[in-house]
C-alpha positions in Angstrom: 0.0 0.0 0.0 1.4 3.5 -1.3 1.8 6.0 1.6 1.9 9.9 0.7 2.2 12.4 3.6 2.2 15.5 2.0 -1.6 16.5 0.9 -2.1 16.1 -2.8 -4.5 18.7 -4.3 -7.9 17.5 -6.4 -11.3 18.7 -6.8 -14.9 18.6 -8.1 -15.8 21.6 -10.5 -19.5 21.9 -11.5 -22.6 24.5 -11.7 -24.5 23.6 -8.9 -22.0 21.7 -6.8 -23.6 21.9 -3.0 -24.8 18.5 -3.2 -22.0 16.6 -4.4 -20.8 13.9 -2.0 -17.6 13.6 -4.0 -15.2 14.8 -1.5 -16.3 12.1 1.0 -15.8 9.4 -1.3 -12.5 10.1 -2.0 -11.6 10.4 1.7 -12.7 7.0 2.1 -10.8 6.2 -0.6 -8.0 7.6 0.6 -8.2 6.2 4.1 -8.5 2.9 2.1 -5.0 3.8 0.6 -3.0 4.8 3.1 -3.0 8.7 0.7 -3.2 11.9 2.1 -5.5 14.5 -0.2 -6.9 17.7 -0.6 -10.1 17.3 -2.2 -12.8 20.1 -2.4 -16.0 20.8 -4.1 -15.4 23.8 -6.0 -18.6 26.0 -7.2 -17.5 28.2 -10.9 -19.3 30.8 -12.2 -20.2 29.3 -16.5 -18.3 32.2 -17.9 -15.1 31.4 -15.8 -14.6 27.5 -16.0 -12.1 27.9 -18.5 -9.5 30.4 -16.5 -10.5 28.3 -13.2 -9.2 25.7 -14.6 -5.8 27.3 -15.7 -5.7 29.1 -12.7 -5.9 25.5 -10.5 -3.5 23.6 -12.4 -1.0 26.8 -12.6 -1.2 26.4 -8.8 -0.1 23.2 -8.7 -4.0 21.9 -8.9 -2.8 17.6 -10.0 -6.7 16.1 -10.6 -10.3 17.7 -11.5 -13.5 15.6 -11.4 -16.0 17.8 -13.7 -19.7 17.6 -13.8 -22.9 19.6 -14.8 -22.8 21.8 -17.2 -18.9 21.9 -18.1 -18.0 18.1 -19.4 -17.7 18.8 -22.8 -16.2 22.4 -22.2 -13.6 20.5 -20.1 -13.1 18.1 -23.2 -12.2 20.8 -25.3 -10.1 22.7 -23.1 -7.9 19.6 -23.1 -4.6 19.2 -24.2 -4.9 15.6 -24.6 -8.0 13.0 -24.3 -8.4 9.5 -24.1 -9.9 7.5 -26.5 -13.2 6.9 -23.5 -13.5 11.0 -23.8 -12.8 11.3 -27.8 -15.9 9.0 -28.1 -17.9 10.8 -25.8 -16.6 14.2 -27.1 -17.1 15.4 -23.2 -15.0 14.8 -19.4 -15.1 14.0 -16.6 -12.0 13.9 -15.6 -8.9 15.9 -15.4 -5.2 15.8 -15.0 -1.9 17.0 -15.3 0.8 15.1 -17.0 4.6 14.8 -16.3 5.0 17.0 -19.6 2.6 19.8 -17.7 -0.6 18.8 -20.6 -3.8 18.9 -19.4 -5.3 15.2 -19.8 -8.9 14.9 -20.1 -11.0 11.3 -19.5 -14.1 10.2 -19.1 -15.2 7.6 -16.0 -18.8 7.9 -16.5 -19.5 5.5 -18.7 -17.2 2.5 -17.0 -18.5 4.2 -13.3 -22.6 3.5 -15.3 -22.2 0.1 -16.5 -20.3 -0.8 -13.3 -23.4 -0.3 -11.3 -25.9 -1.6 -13.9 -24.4 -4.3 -14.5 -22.5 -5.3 -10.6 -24.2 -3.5 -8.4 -27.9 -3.6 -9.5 -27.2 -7.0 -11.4 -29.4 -5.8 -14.7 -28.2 -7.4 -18.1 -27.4 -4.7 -21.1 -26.8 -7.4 -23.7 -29.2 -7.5 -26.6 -31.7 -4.4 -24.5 -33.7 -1.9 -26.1 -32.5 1.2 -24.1 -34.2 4.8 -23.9 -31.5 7.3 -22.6 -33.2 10.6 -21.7 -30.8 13.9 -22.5 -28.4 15.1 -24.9 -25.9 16.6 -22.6 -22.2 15.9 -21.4 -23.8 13.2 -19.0 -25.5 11.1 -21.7 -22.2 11.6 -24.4 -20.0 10.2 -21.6 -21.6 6.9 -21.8 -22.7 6.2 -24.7 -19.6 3.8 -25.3 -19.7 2.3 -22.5 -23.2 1.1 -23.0 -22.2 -0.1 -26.9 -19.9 -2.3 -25.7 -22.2 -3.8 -23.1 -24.4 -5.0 -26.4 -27.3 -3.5 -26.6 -30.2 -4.3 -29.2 -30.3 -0.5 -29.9 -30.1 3.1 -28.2 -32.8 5.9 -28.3 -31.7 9.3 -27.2 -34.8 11.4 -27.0 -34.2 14.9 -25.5 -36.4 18.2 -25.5 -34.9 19.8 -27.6 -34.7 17.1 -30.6 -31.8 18.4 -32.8 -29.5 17.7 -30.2 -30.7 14.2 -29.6 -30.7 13.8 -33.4 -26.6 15.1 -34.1 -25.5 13.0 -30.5 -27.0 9.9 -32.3 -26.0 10.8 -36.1 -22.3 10.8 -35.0 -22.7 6.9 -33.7 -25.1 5.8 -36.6 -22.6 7.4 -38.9 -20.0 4.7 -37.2 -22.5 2.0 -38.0 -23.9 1.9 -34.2 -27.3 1.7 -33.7 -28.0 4.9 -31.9 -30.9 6.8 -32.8 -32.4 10.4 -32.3 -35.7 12.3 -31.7 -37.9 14.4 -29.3 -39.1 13.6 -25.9 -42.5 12.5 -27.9 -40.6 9.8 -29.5 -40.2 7.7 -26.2 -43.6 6.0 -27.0 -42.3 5.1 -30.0 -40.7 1.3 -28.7 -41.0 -0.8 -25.8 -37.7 -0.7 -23.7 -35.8 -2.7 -21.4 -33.7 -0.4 -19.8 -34.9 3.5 -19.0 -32.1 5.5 -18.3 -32.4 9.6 -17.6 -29.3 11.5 -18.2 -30.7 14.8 -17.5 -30.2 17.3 -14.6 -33.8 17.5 -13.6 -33.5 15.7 -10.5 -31.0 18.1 -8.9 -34.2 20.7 -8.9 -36.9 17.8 -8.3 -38.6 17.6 -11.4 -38.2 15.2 -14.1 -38.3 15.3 -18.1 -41.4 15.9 -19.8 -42.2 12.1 -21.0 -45.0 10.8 -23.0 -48.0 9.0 -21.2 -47.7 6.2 -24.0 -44.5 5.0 -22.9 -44.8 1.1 -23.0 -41.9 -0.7 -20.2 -41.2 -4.7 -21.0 -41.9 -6.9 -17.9 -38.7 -6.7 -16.8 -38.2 -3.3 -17.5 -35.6 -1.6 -15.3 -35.1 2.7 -14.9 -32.2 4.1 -13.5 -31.4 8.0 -13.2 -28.2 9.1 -13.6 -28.9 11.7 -10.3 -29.1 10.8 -6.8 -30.4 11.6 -3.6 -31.3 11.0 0.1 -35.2 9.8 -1.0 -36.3 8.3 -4.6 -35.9 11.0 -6.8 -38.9 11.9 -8.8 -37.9 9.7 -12.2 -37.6 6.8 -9.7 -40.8 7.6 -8.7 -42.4 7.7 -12.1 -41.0 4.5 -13.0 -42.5 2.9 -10.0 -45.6 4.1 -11.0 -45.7 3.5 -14.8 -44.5 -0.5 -13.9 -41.3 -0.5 -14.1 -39.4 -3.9 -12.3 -36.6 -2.2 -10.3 -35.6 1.0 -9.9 -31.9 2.8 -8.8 -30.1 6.5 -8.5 -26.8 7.1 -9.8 -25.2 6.7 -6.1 -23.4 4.0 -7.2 -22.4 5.0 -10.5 -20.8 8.1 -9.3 -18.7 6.2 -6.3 -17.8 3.7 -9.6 -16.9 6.5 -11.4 -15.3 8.1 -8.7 -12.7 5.1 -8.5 -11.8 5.0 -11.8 -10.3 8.6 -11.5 -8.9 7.9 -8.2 -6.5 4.8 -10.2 -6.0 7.0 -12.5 -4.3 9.7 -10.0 -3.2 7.3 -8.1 -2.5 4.1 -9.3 -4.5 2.1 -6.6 -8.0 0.8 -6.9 -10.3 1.7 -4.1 -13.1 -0.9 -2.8 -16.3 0.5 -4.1 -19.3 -1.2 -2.1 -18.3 -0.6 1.7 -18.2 3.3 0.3 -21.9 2.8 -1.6 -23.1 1.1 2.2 -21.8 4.1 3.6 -23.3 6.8 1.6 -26.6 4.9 2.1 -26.7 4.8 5.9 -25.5 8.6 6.3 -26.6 11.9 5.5 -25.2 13.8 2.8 -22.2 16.3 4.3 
């Protein structure tokens, strides 16, 4: 186990930021380590994210975790990207190299799957998915859930244009991603309901057709999380839907990604999901 006594600097950037829990997970995962960080939640104004950025890594700043609304701004302020955040066109993740680059990544899909997959124990092979959004959130997973072998996706989003160019840059690669409006969610019948937007943080939820039809087996999980159901997971419940989860898990999955990443080391993931469960949010 790697020690390191002097405090290493990291944060969380994003545009509301008060409720992340992002900072506790990585203390535990630090404890788990034997490391000694600095990790902080850092609220930025939109039209600074770019110089905050600069101005933390010029300051010796060694690891950002980004989320709502700057993933893909943090993607494109990037000196370098991974092929996980080339594919999503959008980070979560940032770094500073040996050579002084900044080096963007994207967890969120791997942190996603993790928790589908492991943690809730729901199969993505051969599903009919509906992913709700068009944002950073939904482009940063959209790999990770084509390699897990789905049937198809459907991106449906309010604004339909968005939905439509997010999927026309995977169909154009030959994967079966497709794009509409919100309306277009009654359009199939779907195994897996996943919502990508931000309209939990606020407690509302995305403006989805009465029609939708759920399989048997249908399972919803949204990408937000809280300390009650959050209204999607509600809706599900009430429209049928098998099983239900927030994206707790997904962000301590993602979470541990970038902490290997920094670190080398990889954090155990459940005894920090148990934890978050049983306490408040801090």
């Amino acid at each position: 186990m790697a020690t390191c006594h002097i405090p290493r600097e990291y944060a969380v950037v994003g545009n509301p930021i008060s409720h992340s829990r992002s900072p506790q997970i990585h203390s535990v995962f630090a404890q788990q380590t034997g490391r000694h960080i600095d990790y902080r939640a850092e609220l930025v104004s939109p039209d600074d994210f770019e110089r905050w950025v600069a101005d933390f890594f010029a300051q010796e700043g060694l690891g950002l975790n980004v989320t709502l609304p700057f993933k893909t701004r943090a993607f494109e302020l990037a000196d370098v990207s991974s092929l996980r955040a080339q594919s999503a066109r959008a980070a979560n993740f940032l770094m500073r190299d040996g050579e002084g680059r900044i080096v963007a990544d994207n967890t969120d899909g791997k942190g996603l799957v993790r928790d589908i997959t492991v943690g809730a124990g729901w199969s993505l092979a051969d599903a009919r998915i509906l992913l709700i959004g068009a944002g950073g959130a939904v482009k940063g997973v959209i790999p990770a859930l084509l390699e897990a072998g789905p049937k198809h996706i459907q991106i449906v989003n309010r604004t339909a244009e968005r939905a439509e160019a997010v999927a026309d840059e995977w169909r154009s690669l030959g994967a079966p991603v497709f794009g509409a409006g919100l309306a277009s969610a009654a359009s199939g019948v779907w195994d897996i309901v996943i919502n990508g937007t931000s309209t939990g943080l606020s407690g509302g939820m995305p403006m989805l057709p009465d029609l939708l039809q759920m399989a048997p087996t249908c399972c919803c999980y949204d990408m937000a999380y809280a300390d009650k159901p959050t209204p999607f997971m509600l809706w599900a419940t009430e429209q049928g839907a098998a099983a239900t989860r927030d994206g707790l898990g997904m962000l301590v999955e993602q979470a541990a990604e970038s902490f290997y990443l920094w670190m080398g080391d990889y954090p155990n993931t459940q005894p920090v999901i148990d934890l978050l469960r049983r306490t408040p949010r801090i």
